[in-house]
MMTF fields as JSON, N, C-alpha, C and O atoms, coordinates in Angstrom:
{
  "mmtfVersion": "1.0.0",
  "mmtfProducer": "UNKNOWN",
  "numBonds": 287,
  "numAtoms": 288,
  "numGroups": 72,
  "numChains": 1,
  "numModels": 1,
  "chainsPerModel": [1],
  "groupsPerChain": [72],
  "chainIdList": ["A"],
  "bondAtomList": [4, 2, 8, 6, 12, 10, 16, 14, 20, 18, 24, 22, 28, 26, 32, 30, 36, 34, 40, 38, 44, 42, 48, 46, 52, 50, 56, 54, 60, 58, 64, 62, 68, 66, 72, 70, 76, 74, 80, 78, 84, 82, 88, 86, 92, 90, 96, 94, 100, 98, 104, 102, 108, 106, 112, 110, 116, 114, 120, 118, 124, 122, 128, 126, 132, 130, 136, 134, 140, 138, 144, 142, 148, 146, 152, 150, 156, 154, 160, 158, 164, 162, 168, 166, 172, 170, 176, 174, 180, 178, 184, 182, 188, 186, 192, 190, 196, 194, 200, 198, 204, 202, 208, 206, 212, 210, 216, 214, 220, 218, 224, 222, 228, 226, 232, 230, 236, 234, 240, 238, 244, 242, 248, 246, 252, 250, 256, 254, 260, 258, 264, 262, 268, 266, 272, 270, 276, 274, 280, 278, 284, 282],
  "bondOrderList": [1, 1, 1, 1, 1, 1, 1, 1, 1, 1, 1, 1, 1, 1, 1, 1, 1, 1, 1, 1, 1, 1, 1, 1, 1, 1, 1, 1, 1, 1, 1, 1, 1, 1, 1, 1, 1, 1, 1, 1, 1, 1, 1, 1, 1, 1, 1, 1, 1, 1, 1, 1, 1, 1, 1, 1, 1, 1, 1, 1, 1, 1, 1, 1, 1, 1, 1, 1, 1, 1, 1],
  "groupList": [{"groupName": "UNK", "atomNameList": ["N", "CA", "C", "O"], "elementList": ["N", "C", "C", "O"], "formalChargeList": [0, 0, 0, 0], "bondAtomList": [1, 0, 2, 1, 3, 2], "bondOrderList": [1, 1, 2], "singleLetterCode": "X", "chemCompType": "L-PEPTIDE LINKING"}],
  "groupTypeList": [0, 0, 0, 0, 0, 0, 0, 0, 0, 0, 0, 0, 0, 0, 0, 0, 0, 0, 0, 0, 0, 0, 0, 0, 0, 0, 0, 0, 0, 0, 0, 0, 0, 0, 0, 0, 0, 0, 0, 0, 0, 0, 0, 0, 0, 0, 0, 0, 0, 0, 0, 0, 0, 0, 0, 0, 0, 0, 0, 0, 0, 0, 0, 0, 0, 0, 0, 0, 0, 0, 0, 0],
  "groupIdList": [1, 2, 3, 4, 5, 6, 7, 8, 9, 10, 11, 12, 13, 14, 15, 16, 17, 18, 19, 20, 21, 22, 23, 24, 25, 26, 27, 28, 29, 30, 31, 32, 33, 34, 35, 36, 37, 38, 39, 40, 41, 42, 43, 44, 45, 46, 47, 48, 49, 50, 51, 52, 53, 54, 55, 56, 57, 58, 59, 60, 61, 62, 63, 64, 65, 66, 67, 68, 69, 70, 71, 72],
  "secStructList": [7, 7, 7, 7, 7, 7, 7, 7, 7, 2, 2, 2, 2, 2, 2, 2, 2, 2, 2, 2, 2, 2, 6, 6, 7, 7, 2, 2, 2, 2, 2, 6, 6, 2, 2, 2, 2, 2, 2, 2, 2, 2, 2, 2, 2, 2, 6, 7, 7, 7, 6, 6, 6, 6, 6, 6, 7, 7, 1, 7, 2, 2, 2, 2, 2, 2, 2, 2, 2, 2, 6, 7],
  "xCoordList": [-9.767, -9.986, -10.919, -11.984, -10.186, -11.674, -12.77, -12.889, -13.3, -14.521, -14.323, -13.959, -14.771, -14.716, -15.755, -15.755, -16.629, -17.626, -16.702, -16.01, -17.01, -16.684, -17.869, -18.474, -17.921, -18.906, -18.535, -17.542, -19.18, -18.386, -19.979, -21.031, -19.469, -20.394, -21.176, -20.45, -22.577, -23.23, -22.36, -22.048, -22.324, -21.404, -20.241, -20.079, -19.385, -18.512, -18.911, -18.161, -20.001, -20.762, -20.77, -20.04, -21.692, -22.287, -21.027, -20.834, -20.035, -18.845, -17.942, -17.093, -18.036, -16.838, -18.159, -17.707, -19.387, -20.498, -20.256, -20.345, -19.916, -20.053, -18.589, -18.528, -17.794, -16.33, -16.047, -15.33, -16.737, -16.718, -17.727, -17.635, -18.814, -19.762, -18.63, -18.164, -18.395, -17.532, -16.383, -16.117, -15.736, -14.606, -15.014, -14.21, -16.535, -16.723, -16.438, -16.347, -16.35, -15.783, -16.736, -17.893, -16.318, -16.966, -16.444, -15.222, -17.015, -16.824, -15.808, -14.697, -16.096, -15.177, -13.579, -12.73, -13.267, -12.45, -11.449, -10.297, -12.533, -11.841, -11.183, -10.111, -12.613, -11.71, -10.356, -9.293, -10.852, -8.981, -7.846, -6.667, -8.09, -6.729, -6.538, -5.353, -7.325, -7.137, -6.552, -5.387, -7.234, -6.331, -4.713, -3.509, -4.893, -3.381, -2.504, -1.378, -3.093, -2.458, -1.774, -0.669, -2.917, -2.669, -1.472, -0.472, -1.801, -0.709, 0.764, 1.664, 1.127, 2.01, 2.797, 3.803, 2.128, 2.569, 2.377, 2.605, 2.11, 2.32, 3.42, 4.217, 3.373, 4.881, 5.805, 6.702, 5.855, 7.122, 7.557, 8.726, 6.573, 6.758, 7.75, 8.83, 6.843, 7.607, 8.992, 9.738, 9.353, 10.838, 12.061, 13.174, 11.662, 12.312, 13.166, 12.695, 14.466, 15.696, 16.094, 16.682, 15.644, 15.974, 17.177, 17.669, 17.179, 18.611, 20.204, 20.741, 20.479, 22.123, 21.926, 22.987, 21.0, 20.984, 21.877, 22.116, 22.424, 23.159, 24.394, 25.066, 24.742, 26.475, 27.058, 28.237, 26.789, 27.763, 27.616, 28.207, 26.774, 26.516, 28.148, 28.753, 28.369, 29.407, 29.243, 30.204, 27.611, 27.506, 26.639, 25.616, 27.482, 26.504, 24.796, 24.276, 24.072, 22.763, 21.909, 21.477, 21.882, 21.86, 22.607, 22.348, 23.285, 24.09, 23.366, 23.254, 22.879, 22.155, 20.4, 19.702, 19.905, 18.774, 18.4, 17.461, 19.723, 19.76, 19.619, 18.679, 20.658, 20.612, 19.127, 18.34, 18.939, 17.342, 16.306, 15.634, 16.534, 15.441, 15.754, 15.117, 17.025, 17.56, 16.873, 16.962, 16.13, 16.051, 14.009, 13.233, 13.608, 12.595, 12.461, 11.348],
  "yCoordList": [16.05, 15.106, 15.769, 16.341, 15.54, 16.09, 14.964, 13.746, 15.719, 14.447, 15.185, 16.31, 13.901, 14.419, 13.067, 11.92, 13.749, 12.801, 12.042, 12.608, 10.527, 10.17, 8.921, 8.022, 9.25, 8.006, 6.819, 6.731, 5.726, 4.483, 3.317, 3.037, 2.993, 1.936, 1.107, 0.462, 0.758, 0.366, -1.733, -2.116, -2.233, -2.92, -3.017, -3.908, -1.658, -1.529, -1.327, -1.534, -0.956, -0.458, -2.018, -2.542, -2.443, -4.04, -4.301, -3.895, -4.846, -5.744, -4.758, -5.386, -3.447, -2.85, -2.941, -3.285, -2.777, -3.324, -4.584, -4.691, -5.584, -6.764, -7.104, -7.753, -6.674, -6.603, -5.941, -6.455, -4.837, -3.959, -4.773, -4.604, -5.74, -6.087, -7.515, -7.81, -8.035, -9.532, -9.067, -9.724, -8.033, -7.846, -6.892, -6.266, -6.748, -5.726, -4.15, -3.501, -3.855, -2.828, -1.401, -1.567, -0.474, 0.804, 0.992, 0.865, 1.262, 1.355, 2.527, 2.411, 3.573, 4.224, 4.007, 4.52, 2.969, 2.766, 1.32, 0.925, 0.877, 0.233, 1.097, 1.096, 1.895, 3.134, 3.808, 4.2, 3.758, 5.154, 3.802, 4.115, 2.709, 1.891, 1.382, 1.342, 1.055, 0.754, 2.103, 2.094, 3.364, 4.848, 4.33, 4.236, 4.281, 4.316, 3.515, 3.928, 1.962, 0.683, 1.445, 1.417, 1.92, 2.898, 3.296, 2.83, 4.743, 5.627, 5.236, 5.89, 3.939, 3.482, 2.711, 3.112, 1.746, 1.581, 2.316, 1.635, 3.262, 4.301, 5.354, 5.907, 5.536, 6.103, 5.665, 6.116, 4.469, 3.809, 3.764, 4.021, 3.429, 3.347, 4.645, 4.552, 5.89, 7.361, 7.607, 8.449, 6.777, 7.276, 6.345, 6.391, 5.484, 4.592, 5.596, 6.375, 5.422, 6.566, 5.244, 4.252, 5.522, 4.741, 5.37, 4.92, 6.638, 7.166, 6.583, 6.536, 6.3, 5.609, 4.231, 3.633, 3.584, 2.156, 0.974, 0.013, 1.551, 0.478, 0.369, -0.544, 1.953, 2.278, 1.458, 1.491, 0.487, -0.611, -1.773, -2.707, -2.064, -3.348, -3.226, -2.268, -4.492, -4.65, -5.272, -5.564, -5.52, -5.649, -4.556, -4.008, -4.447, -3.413, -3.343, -4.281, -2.452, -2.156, -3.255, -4.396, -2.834, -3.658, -4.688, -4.925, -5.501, -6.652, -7.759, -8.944, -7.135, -7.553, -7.723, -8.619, -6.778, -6.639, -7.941, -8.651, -8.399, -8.931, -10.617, -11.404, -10.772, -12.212, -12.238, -13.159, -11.551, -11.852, -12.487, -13.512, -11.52, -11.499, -12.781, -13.223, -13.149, -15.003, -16.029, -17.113, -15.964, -17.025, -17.005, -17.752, -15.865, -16.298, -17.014, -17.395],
  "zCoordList": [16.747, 15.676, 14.666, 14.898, 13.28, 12.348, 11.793, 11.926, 11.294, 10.684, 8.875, 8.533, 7.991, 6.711, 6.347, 6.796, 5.329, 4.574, 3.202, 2.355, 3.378, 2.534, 1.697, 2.281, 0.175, -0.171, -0.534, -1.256, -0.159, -0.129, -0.674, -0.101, -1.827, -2.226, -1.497, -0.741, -1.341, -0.497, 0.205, 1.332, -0.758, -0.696, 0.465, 1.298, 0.223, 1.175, 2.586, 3.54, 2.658, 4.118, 4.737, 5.578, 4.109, 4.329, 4.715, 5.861, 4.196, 4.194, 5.307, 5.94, 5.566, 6.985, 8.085, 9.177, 8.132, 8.759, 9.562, 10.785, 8.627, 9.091, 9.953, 10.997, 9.444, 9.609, 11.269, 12.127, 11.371, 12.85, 13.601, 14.817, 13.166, 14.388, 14.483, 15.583, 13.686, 14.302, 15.205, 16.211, 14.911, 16.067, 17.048, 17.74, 17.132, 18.288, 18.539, 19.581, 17.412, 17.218, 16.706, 16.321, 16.738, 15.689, 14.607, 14.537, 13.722, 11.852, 12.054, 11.538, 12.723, 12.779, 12.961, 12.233, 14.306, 14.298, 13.49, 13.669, 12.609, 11.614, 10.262, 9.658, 10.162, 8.78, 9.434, 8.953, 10.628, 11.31, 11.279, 11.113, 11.392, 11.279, 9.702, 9.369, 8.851, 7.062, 7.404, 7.802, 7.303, 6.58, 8.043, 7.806, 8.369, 9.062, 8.262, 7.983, 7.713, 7.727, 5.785, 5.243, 5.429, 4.116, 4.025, 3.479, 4.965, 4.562, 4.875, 4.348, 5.919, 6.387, 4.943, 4.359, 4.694, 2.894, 2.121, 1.122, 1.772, 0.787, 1.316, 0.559, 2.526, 2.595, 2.469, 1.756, 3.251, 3.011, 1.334, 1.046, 0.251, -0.662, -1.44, -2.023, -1.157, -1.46, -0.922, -1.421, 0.213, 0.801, 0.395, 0.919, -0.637, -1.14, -2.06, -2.889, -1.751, -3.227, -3.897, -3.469, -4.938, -5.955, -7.399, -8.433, -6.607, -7.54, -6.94, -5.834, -7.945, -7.41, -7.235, -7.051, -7.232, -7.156, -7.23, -6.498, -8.79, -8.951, -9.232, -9.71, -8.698, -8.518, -8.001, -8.355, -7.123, -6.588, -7.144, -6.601, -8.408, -9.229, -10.205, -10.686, -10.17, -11.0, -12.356, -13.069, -12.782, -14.211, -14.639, -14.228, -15.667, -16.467, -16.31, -15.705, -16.745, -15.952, -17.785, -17.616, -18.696, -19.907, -19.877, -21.057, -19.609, -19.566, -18.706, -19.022, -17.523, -16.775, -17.269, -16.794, -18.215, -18.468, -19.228, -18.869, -21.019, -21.796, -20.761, -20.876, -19.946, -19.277, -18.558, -18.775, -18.012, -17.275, -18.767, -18.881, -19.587, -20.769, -21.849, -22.805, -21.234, -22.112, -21.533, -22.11, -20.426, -20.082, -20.322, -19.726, -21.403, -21.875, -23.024, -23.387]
}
């Protein structure tokens, strides 16, 4: 396992402080599950292909834009 310094507003201490003593826990192992809970949505986000999308739409990609934007 590595270790890396990170600075975190006094604020944030207090509030993952308080956060690790109510569930009994070590600060440590609340930062290793947020960075897990993190990178789990942010990947997922990156593996999203959003090329080709809408090759199987049968209205035009503007046709579709104009009706959404009628009903402001």
């Amino acid at each position: 396992m590595s270790r890396i310094l990170v600075d975190l507003p006094d604020a944030q201490v207090e509030e993952l402080t308080a956060l690790a003593e109510a569930e009994r826990r070590p600060r440590a192992a609340v930062i290793r599950e947020a960075i897990d809970a993190y990178i789990a949505q942010h990947k997922h986000a990156l593996d999203v292909d959003v090329f080709a999308l809408w090759k199987d739409k049968k209205l035009d990609g503007l046709e579709y834009q104009q009706e959404l934007r009628s009903e402001w």
